[in-house]
N, C-alpha and C positions, 0 to 999 in steps of 0.2 A: 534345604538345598535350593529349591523356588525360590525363596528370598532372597539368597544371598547371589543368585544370577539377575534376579528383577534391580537389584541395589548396585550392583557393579556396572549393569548397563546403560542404569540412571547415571553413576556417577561421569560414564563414558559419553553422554547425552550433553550432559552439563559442559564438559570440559571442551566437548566439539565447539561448542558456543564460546567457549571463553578458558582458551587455556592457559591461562595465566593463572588462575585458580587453583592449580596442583602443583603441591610442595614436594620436593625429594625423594622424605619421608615417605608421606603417605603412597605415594608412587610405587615407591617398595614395596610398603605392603603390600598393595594391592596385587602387586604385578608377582607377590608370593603364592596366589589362587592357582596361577598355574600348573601350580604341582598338584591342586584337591582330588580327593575321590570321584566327584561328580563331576561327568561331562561340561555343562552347562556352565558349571562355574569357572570352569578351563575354557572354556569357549572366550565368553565375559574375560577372564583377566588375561587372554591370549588378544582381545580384539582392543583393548583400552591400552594394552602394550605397543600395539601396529599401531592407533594414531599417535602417540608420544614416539613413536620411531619417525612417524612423518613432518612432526606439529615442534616437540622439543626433544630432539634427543640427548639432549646434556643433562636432564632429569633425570635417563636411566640409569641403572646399575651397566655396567661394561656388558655383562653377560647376557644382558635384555637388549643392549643395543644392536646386535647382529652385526650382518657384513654391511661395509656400505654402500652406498647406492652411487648409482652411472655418474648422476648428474652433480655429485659432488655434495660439499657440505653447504647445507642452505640455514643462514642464520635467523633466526624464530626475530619478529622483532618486539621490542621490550613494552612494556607500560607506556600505555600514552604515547607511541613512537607514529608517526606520520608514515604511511608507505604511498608513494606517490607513485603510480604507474608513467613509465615515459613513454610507451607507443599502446594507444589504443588498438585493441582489434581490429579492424574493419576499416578503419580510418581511410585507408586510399580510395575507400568505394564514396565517399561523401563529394559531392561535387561541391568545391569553394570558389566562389567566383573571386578571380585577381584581384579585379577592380572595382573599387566600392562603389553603387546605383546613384546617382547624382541626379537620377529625376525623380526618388521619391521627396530625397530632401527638396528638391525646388518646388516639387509641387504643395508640401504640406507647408513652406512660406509664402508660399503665392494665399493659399486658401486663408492665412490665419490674416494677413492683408486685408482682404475685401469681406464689406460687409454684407451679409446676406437677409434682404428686404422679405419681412414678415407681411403677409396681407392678410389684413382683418378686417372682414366687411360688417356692417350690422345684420346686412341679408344670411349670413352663416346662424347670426345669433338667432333671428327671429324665427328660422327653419326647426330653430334645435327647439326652442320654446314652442313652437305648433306641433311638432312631431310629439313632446312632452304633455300637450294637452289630449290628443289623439289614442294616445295610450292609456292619459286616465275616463277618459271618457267610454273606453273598450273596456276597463275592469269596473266602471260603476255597471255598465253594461251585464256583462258575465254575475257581476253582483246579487243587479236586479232580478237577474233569468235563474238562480237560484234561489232567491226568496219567494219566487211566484211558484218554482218548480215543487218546492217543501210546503208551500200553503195549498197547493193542489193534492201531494201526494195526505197530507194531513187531512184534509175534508172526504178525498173519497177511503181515507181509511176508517174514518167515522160513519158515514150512510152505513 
């Protein structure tokens, strides 16, 4: 009985996603569970009946289709069919400016125009090479004061 409601809800799962996937047929069947013994399974072929009432309802049988609805008949759209919404929600709250900004554009032809003058001193280079030396001179450094510090702690581990 578990199964056959875990599988009817799966197949109702599936078709939310993609209801183009259920045939006539099968529709019927399924949408035959309604009558089962067991709750559950009524439940399952009661709730996959209400999305094909919303989704496609020219798939039901006349009798599973029910009464219809306020808003009239809404046509499912086919394989591959484009549905283009014409009015965004929200839309009137986006601010559009009229008038297109005419000083970005001038300003990014002004910039690509003019050339902009790179300074390269040798004093930048010689700084970076002295800074370079200074650094290796502080790890021979630290080097040293470890090699003295391990021949110290070795000699008085010996006495």
């Amino acid at each position: 009985m578990v199964s056959i409601t875990y599988r009817l809800n799966t197949v109702r799962e599936v078709c939310v996603r993609c209801p183009l996937v259920m045939t006539k047929e099968l529709l019927a069947d399924l949408a035959g569970y309604k009558t089962y013994r067991d709750k559950g399974v009524v439940m399952a072929a009661r709730s996959l009946v209400q999305l094909y009432r919303s989704v496609r309802p020219e798939l039901l049988r006349r009798k599973d289709k029910g009464q219809p609805m306020e808003g009239g008949v809404q046509r499912a759209p086919e394989y591959g069919e484009l549905v283009a919404e014409q009015h965004v929600p929200g839309m009137e709250l986006v601010d559009i400016p009229s008038e297109p900004e005419e000083d970005v554009a001038t300003d990014v032809s002004e910039s690509d125009s003019e050339w902009i003058d790179v300074h390269h001193s040798s004093d930048e280079d010689s700084a970076c090479v002295k800074l370079r030396e200074k650094e290796r001179e502080r790890e021979t450094r630290k080097r040293e004061m470890m090699v003295e510090g391990m021949g110290t702690s070795q000699t008085s581990a010996s006495n």
